[in-house]
N, C-alpha and C positions, 0 to 999 in steps of 0.2 A: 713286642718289647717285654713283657710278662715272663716269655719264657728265659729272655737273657736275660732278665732280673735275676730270675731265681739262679739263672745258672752260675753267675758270677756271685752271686750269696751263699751257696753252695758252696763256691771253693771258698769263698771265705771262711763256712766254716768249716772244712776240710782243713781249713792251717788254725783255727781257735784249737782243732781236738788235738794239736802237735803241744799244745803247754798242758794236757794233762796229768797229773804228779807235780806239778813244780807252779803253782799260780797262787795256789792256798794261800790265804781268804779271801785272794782275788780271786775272779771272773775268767774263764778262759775267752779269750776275743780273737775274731782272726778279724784283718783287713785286708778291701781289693780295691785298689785304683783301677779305672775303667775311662781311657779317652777313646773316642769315635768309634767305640765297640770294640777294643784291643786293651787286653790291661798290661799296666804299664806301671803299675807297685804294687806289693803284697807283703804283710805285717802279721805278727802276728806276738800277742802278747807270750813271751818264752820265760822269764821267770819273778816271783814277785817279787819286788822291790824294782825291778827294772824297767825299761822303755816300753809304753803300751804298746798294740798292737798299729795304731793308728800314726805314732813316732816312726815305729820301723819299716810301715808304709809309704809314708811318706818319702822317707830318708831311701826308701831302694830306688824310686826314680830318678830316671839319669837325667832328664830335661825337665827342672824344676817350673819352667817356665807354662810346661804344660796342663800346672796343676789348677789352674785357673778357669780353663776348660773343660775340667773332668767331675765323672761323678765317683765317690766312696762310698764303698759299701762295705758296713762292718755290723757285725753279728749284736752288737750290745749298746746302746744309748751310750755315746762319747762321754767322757767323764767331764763332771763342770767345777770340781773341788781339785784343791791342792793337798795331795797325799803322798808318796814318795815320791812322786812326779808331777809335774804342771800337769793343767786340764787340757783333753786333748780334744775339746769342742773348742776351745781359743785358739790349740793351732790350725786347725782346719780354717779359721778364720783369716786368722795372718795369711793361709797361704791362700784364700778368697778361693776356695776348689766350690764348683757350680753348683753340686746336689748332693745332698748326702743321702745315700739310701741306709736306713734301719729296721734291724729283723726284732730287735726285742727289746721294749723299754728298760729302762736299770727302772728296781723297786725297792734300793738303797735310798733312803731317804735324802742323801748327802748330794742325790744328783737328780732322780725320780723328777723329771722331764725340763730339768736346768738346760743339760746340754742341749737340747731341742732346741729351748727357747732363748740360747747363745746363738745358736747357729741360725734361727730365723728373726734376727733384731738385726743381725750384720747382712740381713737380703740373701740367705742362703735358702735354696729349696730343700724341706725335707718330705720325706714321705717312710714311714714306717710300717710294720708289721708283714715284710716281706718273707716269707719262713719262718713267722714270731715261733709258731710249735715248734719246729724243729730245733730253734734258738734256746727257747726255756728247757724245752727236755736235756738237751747238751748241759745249760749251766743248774740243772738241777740241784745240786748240791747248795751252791750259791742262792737261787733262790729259795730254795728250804730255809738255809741261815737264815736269810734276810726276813722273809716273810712268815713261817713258823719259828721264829727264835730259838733254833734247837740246829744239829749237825743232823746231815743226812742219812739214813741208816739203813746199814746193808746186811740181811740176819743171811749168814751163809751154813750151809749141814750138808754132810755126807752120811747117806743112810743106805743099809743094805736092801734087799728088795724086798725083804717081806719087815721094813719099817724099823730097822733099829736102827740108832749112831752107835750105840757102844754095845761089848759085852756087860754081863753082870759084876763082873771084876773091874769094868770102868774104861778097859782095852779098847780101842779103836783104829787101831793101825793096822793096817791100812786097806779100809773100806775102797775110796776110791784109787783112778789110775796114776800113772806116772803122768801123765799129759796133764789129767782131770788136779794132780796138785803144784802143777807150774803155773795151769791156767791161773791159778788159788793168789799166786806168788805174784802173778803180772796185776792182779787185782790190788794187790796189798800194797804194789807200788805207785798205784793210782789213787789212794784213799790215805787221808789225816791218818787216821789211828785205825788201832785194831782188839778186841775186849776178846775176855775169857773170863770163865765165872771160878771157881777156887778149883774143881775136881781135874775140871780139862787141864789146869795150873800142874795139878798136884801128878794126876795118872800119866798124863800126857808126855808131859815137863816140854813143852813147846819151845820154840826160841821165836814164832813168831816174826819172823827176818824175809829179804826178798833172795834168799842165798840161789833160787831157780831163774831167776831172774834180774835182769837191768834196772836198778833203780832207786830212790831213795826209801826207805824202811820209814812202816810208819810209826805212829808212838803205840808204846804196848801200853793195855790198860788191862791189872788184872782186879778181880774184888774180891777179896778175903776179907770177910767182918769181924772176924778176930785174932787176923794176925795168926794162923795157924799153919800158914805153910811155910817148908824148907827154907833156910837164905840162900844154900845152894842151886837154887834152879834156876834153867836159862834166862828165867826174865827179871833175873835179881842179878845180872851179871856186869850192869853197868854199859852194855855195849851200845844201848838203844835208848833214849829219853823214854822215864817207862814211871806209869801214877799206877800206884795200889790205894782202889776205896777201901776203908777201914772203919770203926769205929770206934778204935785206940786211939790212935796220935795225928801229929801233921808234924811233919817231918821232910827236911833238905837234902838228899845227897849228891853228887854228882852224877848224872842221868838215872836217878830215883827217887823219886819224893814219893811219900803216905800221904793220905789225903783225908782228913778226917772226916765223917759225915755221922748225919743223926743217927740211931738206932733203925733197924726199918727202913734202911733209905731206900727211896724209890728208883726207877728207871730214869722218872720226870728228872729225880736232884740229880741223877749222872750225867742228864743231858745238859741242866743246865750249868752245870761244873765246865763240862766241856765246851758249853759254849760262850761262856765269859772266859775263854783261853784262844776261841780263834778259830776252833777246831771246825774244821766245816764237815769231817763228813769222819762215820766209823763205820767197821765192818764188825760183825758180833759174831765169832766164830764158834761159840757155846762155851760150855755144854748145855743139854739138853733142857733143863728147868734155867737157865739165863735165858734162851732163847725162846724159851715158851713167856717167861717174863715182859718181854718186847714185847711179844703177839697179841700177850692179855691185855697190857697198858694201850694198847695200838700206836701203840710209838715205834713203828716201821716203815721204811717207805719203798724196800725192795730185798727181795729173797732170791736166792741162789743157792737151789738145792741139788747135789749130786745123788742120781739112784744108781747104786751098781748092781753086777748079779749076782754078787754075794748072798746067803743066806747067814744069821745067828739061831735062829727060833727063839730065842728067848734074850731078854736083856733088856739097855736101857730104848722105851720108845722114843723115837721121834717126835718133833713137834708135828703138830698138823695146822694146814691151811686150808680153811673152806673156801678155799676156792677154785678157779683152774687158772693153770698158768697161761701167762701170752705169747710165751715163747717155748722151744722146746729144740733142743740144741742134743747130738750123736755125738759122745767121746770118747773114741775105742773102744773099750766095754760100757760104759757109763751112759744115762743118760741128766742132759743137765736142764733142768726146767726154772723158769725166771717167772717170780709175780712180781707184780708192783700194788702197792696197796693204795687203797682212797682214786 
């Protein structure tokens, strides 16, 4: 039975990774109804504000009568609070389903093993930690928020081979390939936000958008500490909800607000600016001294670095990571290596 635990967990979360981009600050969660070894619903939480993943499990079975006999199996401790939707450990109750199988406790305080102990007062069986790893890695982001109190962070660079992001004029277009900057795009449409430090701002003039890809754009976030660059550059263009730290003003616009901060602000006060907004997770696309910033504070939790075969000899370095990557991924010319820190 072990293996068709897992395997029915599996698809479950197979349908949580289908609400990635569109759950934020929720939880990606898939659900699988499972009678007499046949499933017979599958849910999965598709965007927030809307029906859990456990509601539209439910609701796909055609013989509701069946649900009484069956077991669910869903990626994330059923919720036991009222948030923009009822708790979906009460309905599982109402509909008296046999056993509930769970891969990952929630370690949101608002539920942190309520739903459990909903669903075992009304004589339901639970039994957890069926693919817990594979569950937390999935909602990582999520439980960064919750449990570091800070958004997820993803430091990404394109560096030529012998170690530079930019020339000495600031130039960097375009190191990596056409593939290796859609890849870039499909990422941008998966993550809250996305940070640039003034230079990449200024040389660049970035727009920071998912324009290679499907999807919703994240919030631009640039830092400028004194208000020194252009009004005309892309990410002053209104098109995108977009915070500039500063340590002039605080200021409203319509998708632009200034954000004022101490002198000297830290990493730490960015993170936690962003994370009393919701923000669950950013990508830090540089430049080079913003990114080295992250690495020294160690406030990173995953890198994604493109090497091509480009050569500069000279110019601005790279960050460096003492470490070795776990992954290591072929992108037409490119190579793209992935660490995760801690």
């Amino acid at each position: 039975m072990t293996d068709s635990k897992e395997l029915f967990m599996r698809r479950a979360l197979e349908l949580a990774e289908l609400g990635m981009g569109s759950v934020s600050p929720n939880p990606m969660v898939g659900c699988v109804i499972v009678h007499e070894g046949k499933i017979i619903g599958e849910g999965y939480h598709q965007v927030y504000g809307g029906p859990h993943a456990e509601v539209n499990a439910v609701n796909s079975v055609a013989d509701q009568n069946l649900l009484k006999e069956s077991e669910v199996f869903v990626t994330l401790e059923p919720c036991a609070h009222w948030g923009k939707t009822p708790p979906c450990a009460n309905l599982l109750v109402e509909k008296g389903v046999k056993k509930v199988i769970i891969a990952a406790a929630d370690s949101n305080p608002l539920v942190g093993g309520k739903g459990v102990e909903i669903l075992k007062n009304a004589g339901i069986e639970v039994e957890t930690g069926v693919l817990e790893q594979e569950a937390r890695r999935q909602n990582r982001r999520f439980f960064t928020q919750i449990e570091k109190k800070r958004p997820y962070v993803i430091l990404k660079w394109a560096q030529t081979l012998d170690g530079f992001v930019a020339r000495e004029n600031f130039s960097s277009k375009w190191i990596s390939s056409s593939k290796s900057r859609q890849l870039v795009h499909k990422w941008r449409a998966e993550e809250d936000s996305i940070l640039v430090g003034k230079n990449t701002a200024k040389y660049d003039n970035p727009t920071l958008n998912v324009r290679d890809w499907v999807g919703k754009n994240p919030i631009r976030i640039v830092l400028d500490s004194r208000l020194e660059l252009p009004e005309n550059l892309n990410l002053f263009d209104k098109s995108i909800p977009t915070l500039c730290f500063n340590t002039i003003k605080s200021e409203s616009q319509e998708n632009l607000e200034w954000i004022r901060m101490n002198p000297g602000f830290s990493v730490k006060e960015i993170l936690e600016e962003l994370q009393s907004r919701k923000i669950q997770s950013l990508i830090v696309e540089g430049g080079s001294q913003v990114l080295k910033n992250f690495i020294q504070s160690e406030l990173w939790d995953e890198a994604r670095v493109f090497t091509s075969k480009t050569t500069f000899e000279k110019g601005i370095l790279a960050p460096v990571l003492n470490q070795n990557p776990v992954e290591t991924i072929s992108l037409d010319q490119d190579r793209l290596d992935i660490y995760y820190h801690g």
